[in-house]
Backbone as CSV, one residue per row, in Angstrom:
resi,resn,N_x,N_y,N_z,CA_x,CA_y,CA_z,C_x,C_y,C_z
1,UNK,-8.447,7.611,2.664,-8.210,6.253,2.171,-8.064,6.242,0.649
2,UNK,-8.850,6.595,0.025,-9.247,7.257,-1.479,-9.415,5.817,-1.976
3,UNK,-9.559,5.626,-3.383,-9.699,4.875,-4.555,-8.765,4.764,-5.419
4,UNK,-8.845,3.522,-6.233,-7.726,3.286,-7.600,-8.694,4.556,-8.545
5,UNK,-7.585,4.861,-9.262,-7.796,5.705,-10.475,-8.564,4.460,-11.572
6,UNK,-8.901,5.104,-12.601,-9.386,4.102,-13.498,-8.250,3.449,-14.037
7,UNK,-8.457,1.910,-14.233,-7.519,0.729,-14.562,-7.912,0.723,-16.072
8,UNK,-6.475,0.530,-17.088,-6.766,0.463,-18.574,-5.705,-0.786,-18.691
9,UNK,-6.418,-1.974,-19.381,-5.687,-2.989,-20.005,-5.835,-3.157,-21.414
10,UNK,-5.139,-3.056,-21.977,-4.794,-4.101,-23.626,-4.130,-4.878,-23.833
11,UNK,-4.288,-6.036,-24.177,-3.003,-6.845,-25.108,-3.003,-6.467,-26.448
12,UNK,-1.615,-5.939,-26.779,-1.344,-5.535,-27.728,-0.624,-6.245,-29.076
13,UNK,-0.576,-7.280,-28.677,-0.064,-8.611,-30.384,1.021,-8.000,-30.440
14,UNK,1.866,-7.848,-29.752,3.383,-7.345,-30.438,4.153,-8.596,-31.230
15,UNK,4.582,-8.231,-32.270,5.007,-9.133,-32.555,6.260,-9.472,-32.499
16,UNK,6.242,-10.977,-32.822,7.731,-11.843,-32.068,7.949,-12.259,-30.901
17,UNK,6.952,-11.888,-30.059,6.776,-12.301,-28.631,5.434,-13.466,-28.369
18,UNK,5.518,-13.761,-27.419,4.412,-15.117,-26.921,3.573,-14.300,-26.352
19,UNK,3.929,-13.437,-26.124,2.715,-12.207,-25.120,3.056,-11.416,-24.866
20,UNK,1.897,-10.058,-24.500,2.258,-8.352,-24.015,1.154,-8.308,-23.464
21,UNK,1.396,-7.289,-22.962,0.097,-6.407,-22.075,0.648,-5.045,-22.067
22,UNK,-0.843,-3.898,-21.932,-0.840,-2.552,-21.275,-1.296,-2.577,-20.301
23,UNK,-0.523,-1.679,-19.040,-1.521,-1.696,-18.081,-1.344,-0.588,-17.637
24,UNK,-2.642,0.796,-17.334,-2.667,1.965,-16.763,-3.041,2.345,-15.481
25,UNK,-3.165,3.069,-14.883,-3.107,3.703,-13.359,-3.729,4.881,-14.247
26,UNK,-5.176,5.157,-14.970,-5.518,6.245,-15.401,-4.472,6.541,-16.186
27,UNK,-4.826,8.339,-16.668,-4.063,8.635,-18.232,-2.962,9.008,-17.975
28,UNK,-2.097,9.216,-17.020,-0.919,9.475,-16.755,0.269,8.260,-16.188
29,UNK,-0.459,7.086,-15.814,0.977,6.188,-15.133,0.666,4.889,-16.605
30,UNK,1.534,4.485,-17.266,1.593,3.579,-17.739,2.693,2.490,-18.714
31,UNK,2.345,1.193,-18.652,3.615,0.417,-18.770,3.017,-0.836,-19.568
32,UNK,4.544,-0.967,-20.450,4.402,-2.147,-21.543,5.029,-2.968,-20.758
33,UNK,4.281,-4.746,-21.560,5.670,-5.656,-21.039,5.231,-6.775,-21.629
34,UNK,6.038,-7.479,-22.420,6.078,-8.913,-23.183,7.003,-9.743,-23.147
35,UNK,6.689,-11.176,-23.151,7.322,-12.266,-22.992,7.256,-12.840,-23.666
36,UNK,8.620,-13.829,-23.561,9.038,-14.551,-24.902,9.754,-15.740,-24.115
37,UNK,9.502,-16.813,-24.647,9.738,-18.049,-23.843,8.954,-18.715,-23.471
38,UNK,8.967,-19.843,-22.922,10.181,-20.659,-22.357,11.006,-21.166,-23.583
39,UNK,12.277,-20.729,-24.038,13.454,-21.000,-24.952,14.239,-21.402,-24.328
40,UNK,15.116,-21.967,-25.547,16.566,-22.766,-24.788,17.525,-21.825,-24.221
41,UNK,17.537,-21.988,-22.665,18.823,-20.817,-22.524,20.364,-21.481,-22.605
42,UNK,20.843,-20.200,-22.590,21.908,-20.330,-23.079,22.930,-21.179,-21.518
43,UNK,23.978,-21.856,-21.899,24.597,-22.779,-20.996,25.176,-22.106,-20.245
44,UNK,25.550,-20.766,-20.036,26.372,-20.184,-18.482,24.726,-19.991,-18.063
45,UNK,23.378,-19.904,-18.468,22.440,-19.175,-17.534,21.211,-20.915,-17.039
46,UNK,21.205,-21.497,-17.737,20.823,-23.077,-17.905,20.986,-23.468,-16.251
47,UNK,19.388,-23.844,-15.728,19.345,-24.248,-14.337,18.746,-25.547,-14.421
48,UNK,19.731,-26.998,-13.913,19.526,-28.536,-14.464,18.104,-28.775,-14.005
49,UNK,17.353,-28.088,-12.619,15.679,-28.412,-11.741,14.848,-27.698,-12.605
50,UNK,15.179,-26.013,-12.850,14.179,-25.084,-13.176,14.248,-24.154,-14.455
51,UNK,13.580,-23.481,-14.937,13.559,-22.907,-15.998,14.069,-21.534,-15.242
52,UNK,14.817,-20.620,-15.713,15.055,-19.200,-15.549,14.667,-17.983,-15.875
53,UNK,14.426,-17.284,-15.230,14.183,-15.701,-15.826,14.426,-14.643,-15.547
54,UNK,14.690,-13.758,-16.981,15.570,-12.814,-17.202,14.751,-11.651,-17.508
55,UNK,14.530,-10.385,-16.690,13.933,-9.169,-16.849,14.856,-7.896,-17.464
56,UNK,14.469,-7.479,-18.699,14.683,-5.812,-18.969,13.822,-5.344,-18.754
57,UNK,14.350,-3.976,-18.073,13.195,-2.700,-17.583,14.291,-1.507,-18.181
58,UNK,13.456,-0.954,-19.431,13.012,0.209,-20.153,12.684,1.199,-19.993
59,UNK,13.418,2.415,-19.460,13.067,3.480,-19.020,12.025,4.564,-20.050
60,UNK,11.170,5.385,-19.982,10.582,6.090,-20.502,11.556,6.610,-21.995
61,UNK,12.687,7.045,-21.527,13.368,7.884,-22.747,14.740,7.452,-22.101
62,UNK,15.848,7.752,-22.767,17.386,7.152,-22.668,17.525,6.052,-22.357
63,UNK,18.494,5.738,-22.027,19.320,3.903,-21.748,18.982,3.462,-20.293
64,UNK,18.801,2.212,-20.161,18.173,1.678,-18.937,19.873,1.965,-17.887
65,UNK,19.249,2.810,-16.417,20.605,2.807,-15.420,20.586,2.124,-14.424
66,UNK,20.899,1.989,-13.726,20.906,1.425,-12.087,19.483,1.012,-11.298
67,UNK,18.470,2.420,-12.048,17.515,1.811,-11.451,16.762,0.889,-12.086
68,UNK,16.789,1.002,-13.499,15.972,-0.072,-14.170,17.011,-1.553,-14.123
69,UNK,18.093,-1.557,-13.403,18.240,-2.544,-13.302,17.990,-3.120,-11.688
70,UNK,17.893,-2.539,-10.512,17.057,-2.898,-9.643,16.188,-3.274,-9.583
71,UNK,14.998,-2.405,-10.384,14.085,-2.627,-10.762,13.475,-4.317,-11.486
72,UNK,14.907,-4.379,-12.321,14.430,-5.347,-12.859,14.725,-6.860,-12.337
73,UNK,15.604,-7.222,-11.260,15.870,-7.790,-10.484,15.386,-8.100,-9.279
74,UNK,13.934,-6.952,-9.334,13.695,-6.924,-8.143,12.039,-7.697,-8.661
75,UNK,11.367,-7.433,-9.937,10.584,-7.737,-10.754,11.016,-9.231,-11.170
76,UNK,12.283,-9.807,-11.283,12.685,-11.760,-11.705,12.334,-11.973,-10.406
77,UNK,12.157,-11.522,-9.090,11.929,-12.285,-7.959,10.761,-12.828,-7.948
78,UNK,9.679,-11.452,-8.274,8.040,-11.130,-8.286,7.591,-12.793,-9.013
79,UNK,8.281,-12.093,-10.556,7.418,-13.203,-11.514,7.734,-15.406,-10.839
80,UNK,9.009,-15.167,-10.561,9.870,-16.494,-9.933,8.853,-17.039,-8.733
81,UNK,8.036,-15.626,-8.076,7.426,-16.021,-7.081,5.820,-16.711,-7.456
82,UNK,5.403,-16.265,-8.639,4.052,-16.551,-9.619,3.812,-17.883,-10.352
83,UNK,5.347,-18.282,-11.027,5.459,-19.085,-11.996,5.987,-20.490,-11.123
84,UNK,5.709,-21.915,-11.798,6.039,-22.548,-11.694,7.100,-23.490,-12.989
85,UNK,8.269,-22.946,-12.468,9.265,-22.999,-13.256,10.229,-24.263,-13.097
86,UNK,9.969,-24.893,-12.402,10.094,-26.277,-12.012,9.461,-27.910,-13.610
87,UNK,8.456,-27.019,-14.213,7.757,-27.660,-14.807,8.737,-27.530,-16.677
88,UNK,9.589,-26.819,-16.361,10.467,-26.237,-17.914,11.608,-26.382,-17.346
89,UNK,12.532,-27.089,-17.144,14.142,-27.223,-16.903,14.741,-26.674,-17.765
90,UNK,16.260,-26.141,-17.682,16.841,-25.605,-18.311,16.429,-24.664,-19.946
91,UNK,15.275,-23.937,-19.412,14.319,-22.929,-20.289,15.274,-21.714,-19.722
92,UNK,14.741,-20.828,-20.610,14.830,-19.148,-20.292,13.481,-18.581,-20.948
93,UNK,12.882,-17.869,-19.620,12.019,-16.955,-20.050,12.627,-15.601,-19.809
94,UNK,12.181,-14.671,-20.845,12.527,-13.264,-21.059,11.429,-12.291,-21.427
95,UNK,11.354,-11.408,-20.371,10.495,-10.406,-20.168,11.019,-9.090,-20.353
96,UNK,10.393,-8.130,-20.802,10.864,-7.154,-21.273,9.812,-5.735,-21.054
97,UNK,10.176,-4.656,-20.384,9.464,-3.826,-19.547,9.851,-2.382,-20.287
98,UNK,8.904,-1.480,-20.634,8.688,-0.641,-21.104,8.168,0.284,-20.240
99,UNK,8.577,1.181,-19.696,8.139,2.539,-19.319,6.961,3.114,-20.446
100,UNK,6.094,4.133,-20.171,4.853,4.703,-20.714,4.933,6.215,-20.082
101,UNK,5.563,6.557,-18.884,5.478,7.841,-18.658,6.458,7.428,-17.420
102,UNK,6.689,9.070,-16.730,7.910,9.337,-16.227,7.746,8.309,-14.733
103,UNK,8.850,8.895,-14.539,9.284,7.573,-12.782,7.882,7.577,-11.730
104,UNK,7.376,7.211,-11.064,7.313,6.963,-9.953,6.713,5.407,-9.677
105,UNK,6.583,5.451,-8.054,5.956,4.357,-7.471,4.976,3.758,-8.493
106,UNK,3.779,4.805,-8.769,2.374,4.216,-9.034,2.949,3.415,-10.581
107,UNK,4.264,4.121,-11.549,4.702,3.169,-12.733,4.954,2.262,-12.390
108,UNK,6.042,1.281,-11.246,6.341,0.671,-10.755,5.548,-0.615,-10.407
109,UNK,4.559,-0.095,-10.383,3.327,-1.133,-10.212,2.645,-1.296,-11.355
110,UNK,2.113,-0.471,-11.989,1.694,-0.754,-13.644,3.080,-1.491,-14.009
111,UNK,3.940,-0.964,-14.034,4.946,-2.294,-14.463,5.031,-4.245,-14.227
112,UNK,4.419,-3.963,-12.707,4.410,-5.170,-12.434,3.076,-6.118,-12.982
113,UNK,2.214,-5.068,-12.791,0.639,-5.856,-13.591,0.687,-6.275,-14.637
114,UNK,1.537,-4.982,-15.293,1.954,-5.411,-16.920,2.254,-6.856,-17.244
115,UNK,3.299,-6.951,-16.290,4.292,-8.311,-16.412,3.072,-9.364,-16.285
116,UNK,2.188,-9.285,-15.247,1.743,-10.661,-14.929,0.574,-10.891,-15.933
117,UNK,0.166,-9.932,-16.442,-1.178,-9.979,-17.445,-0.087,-10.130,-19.138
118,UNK,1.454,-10.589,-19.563,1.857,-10.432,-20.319,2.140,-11.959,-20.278
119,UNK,2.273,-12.557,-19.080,2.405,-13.841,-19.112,1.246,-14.752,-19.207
120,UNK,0.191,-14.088,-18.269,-0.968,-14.957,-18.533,-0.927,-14.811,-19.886
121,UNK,-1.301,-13.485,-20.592,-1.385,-13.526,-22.534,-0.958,-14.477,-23.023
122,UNK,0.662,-14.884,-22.825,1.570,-15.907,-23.687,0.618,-17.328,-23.044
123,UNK,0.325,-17.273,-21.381,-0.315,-18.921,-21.580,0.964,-19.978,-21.848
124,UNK,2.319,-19.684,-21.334,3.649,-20.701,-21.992,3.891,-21.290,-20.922
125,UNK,3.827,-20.199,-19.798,4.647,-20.339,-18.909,3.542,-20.588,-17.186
126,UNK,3.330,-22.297,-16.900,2.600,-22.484,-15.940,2.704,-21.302,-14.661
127,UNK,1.786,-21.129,-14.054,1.520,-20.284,-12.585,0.960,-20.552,-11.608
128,UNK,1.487,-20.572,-10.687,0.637,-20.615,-9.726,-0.310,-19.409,-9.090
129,UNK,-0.112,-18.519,-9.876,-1.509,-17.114,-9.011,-0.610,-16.289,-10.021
130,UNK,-1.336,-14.715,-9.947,-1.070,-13.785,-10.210,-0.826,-12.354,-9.518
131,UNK,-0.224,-11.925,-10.006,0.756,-10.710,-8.922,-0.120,-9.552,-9.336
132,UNK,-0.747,-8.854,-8.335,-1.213,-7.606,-8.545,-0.575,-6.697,-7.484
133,UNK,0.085,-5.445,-8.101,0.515,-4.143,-7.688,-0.003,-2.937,-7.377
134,UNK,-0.344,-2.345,-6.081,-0.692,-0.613,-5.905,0.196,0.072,-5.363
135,UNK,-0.067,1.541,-4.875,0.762,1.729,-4.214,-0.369,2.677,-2.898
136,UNK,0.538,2.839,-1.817,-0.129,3.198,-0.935,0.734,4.642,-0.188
137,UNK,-0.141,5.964,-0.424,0.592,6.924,0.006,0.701,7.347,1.439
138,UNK,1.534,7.805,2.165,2.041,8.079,3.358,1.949,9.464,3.436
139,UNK,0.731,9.807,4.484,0.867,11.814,4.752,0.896,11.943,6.036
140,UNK,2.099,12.594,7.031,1.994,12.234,8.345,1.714,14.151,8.700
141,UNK,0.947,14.040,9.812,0.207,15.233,10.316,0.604,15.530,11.345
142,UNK,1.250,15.403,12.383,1.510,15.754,13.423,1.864,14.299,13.814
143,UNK,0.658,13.890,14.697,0.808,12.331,15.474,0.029,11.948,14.553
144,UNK,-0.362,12.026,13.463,-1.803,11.510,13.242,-1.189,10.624,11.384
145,UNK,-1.333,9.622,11.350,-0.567,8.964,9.979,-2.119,8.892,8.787
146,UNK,-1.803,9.061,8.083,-3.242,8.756,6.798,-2.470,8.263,5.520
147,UNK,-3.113,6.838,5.237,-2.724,6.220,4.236,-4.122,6.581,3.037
148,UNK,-3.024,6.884,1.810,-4.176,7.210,0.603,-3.551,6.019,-0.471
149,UNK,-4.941,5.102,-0.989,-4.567,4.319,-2.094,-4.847,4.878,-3.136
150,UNK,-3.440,4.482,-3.763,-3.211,5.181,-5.530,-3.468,6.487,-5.434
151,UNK,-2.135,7.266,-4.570,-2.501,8.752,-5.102,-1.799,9.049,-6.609
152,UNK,-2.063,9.821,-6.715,-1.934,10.851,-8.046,-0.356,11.507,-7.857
153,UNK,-0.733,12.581,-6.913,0.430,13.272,-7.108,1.447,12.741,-5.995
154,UNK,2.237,12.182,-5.957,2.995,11.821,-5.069,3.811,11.957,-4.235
155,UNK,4.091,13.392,-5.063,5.216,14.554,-4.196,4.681,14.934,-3.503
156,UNK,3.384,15.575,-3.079,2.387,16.113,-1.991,2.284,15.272,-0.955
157,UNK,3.285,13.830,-0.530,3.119,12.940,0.592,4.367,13.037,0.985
158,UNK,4.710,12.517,2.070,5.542,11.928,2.597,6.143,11.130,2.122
159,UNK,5.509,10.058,1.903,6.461,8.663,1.084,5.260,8.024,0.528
160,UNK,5.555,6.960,-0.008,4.996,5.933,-0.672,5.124,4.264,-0.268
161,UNK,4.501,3.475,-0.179,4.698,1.553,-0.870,3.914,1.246,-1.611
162,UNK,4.950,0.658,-2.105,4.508,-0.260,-3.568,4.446,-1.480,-2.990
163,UNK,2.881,-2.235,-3.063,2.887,-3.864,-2.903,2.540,-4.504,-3.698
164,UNK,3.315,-5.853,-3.876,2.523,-6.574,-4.869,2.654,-8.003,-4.336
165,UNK,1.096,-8.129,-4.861,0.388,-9.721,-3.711,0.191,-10.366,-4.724
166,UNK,0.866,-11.614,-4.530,0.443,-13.154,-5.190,-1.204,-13.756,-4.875
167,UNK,-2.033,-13.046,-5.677,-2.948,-14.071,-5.496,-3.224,-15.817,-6.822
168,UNK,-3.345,-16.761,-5.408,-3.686,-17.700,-5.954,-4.162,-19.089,-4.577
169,UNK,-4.012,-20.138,-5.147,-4.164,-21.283,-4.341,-2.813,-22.315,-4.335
170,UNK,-2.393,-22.178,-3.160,-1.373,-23.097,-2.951,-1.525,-24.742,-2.487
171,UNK,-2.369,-24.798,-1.542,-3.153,-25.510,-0.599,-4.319,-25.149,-0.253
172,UNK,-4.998,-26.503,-0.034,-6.334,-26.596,0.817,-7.112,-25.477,-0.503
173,UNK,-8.390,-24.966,0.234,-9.250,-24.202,-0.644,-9.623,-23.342,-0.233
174,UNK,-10.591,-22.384,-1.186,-11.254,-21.318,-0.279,-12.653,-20.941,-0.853
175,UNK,-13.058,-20.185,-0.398,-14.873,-19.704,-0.467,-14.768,-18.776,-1.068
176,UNK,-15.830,-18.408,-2.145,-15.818,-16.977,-2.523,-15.517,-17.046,-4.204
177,UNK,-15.162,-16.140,-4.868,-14.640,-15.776,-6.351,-13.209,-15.185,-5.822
178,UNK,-12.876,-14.692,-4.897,-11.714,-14.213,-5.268,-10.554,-14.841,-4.556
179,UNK,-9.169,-15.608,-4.656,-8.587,-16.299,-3.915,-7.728,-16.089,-2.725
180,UNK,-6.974,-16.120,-1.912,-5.875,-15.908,-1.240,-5.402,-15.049,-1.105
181,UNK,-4.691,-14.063,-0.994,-3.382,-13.056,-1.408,-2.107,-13.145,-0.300
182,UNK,-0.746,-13.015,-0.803,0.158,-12.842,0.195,0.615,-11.925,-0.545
183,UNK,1.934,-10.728,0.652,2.390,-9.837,-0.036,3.733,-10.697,-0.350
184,UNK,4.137,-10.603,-1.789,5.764,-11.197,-1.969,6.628,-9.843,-2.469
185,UNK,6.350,-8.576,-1.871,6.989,-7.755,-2.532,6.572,-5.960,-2.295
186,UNK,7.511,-5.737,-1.587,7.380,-4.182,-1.124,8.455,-3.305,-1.183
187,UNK,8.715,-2.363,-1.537,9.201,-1.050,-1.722,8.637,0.333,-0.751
188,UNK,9.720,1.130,-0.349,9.026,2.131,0.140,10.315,3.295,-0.714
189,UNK,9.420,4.634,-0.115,10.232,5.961,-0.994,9.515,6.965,-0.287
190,UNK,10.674,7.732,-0.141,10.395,8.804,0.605,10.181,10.369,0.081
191,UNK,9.732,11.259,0.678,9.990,12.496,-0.801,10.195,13.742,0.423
192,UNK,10.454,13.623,1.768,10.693,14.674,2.596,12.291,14.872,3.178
193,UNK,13.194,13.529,2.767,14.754,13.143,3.188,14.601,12.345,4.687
194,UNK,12.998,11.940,4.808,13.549,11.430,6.405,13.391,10.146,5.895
195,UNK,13.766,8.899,6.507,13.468,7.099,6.339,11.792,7.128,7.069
196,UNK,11.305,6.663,5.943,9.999,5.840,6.799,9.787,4.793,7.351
197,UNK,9.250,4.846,8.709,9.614,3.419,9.581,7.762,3.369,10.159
198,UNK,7.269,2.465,10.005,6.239,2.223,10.640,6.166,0.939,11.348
199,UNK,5.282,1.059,12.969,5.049,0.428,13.713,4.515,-1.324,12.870
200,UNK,4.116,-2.030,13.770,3.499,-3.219,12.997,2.036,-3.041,12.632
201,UNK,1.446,-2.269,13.662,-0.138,-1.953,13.953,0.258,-1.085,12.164
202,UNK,0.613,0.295,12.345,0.406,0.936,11.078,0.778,0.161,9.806
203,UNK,1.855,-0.542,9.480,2.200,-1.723,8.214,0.930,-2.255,8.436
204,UNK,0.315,-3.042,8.942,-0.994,-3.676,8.922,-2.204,-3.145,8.219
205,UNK,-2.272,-1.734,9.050,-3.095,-1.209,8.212,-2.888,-0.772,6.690
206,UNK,-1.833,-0.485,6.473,-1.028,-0.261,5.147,-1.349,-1.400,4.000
207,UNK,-0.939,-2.255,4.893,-1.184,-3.933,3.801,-2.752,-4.285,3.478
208,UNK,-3.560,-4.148,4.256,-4.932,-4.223,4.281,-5.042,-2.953,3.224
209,UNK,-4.891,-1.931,3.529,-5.813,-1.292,2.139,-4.995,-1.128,0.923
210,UNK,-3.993,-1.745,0.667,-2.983,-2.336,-0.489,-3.565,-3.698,-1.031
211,UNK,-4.021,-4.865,0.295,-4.863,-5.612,-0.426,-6.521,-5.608,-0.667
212,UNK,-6.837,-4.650,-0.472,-7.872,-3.921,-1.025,-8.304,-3.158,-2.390
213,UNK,-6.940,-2.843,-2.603,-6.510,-1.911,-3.928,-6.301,-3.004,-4.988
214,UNK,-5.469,-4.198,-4.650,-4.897,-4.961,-5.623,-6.091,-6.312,-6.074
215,UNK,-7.043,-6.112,-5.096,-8.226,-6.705,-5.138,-8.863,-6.658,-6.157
216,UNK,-8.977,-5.137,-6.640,-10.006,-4.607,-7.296,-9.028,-4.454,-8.876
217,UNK,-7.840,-4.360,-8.625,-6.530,-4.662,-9.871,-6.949,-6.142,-10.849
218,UNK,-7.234,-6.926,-9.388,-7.225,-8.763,-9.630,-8.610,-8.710,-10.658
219,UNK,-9.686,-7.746,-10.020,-10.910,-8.219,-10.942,-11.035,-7.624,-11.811
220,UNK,-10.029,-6.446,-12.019,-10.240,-5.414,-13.367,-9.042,-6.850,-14.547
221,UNK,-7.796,-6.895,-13.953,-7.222,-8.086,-15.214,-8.285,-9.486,-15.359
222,UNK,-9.396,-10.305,-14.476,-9.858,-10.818,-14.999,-10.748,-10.935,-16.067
223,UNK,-11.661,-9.772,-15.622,-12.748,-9.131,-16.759,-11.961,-8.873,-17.891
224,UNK,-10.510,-8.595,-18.254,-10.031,-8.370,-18.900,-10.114,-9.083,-20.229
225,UNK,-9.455,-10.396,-19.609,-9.555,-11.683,-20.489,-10.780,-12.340,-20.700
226,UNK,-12.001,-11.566,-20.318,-13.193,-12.290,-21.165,-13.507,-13.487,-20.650
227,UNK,-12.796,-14.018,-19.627,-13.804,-15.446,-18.744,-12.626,-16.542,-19.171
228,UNK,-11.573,-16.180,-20.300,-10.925,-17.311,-21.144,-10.497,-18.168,-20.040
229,UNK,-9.640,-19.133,-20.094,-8.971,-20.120,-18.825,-7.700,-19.540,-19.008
230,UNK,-7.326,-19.148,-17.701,-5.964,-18.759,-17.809,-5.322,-19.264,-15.846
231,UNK,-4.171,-18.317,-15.615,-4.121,-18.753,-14.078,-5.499,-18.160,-13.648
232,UNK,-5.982,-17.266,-13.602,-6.983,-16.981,-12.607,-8.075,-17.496,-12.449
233,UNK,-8.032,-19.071,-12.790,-8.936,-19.795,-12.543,-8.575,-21.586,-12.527
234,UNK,-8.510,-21.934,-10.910,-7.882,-22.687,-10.571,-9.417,-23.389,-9.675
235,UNK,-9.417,-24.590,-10.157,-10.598,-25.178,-9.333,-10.082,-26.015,-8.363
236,UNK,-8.588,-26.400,-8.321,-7.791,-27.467,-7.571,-6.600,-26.465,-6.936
237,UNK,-6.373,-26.709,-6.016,-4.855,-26.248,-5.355,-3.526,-26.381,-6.462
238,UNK,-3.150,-25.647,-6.536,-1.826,-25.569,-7.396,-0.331,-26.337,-7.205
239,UNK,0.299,-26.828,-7.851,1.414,-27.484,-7.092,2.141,-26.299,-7.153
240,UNK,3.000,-26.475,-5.734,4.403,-25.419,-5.462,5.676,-26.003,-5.763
């Protein structure tokens, strides 16, 4: 099953931006990301209900390709799914994603934490919950499947998913300190050339110790911020 590696956050004051964050997967996976906005966007991108947003993703070293632009398209869904952008009409928010070390899954997800602990920072841009990211490794044995959270080396598996769960309050309420979670966001990757396909029973179990992982993501970015008021603390249901 294993454990998250140790979680490292900073906000880093970059300047010219409304907000940044660091966020690590231990000393080897890690990712910048700051926001700037809600600004006037420009009139071909200008939405008359909602405010918009626009992701760069920053590869470690050379020019962003194909995948950092998947990537980053696939990351305007994430944040679109967090924010309540309904509340800023014809705004543009712009986020901007920095690689920290080389490709994989487990960056992919420090990328995404990045993002959501870069927006809470700025405080500009209303939310309804916050997106926390792990990833969950795939080692198949014969008949026998074993999911490991947050491995390390990644090539030593089969494949990988990357999830990342919206926690917050939409409706109604709940018990406890920690809120809700849904998954709005999965990826898989393979590293043997076959497609990974799992049953519903095995995804289940997959998602359960992904929201287990991103659990412990949720309370490492709160402690983060020192108790301040930010989204992760909602005493009323949120409007959608």
């Amino acid at each position: 099953m294993g454990s998250l590696r140790s979680v490292k956050i900073s906000f880093d004051s970059l300047a010219g931006v409304d907000g940044s964050a660091r966020f690590s997967f231990g000393d080897a996976c890690s990712a910048l990301a700051s926001v700037s906005g809600p600004i006037a966007a420009r009139p071909a991108s200008e939405h008359p209900a909602r405010g918009t947003v626009e992701v760069h993703v920053r590869p470690l070293s050379s020019v962003p390709g194909t995948t950092e632009k998947l990537l980053g398209s696939a990351f305007k869904g994430i944040i679109e799914s967090a924010c309540l952008l309904g509340q800023h009409p014809r705004t543009l928010t712009q986020v901007v994603v920095q690689a920290l070390s080389q490709p994989s899954s487990a960056l992919v997800a420090a990328e995404i934490n990045a993002c959501s602990l870069a927006l809470v920072n700025a405080g500009s841009v209303p939310m309804r919950g916050v997106v926390c990211a792990v990833v969950v490794g795939l080692r198949l044995d014969g008949n026998q499947t074993q999911f490991i959270l947050d491995p390390e080396d990644e090539k030593l598996l089969d494949g990988t998913f990357c999830f990342a769960l919206l926690f917050g309050i939409t409706s109604g309420s709940f018990q406890g300190k920690i809120p809700p979670s849904e998954v709005v966001w999965m990826s898989s990757r393979t590293y043997n050339g076959v497609p990974i396909s799992l049953d519903t029973h095995k995804l289940k179990l997959a998602t359960e110790l992904a929201r287990k992982g991103a659990t412990e993501v949720w309370l490492r970015m709160r402690e983060s911020l020192g108790g301040s008021p930010s989204a992760f603390d909602h005493e009323e249901p949120m409007e959608v």
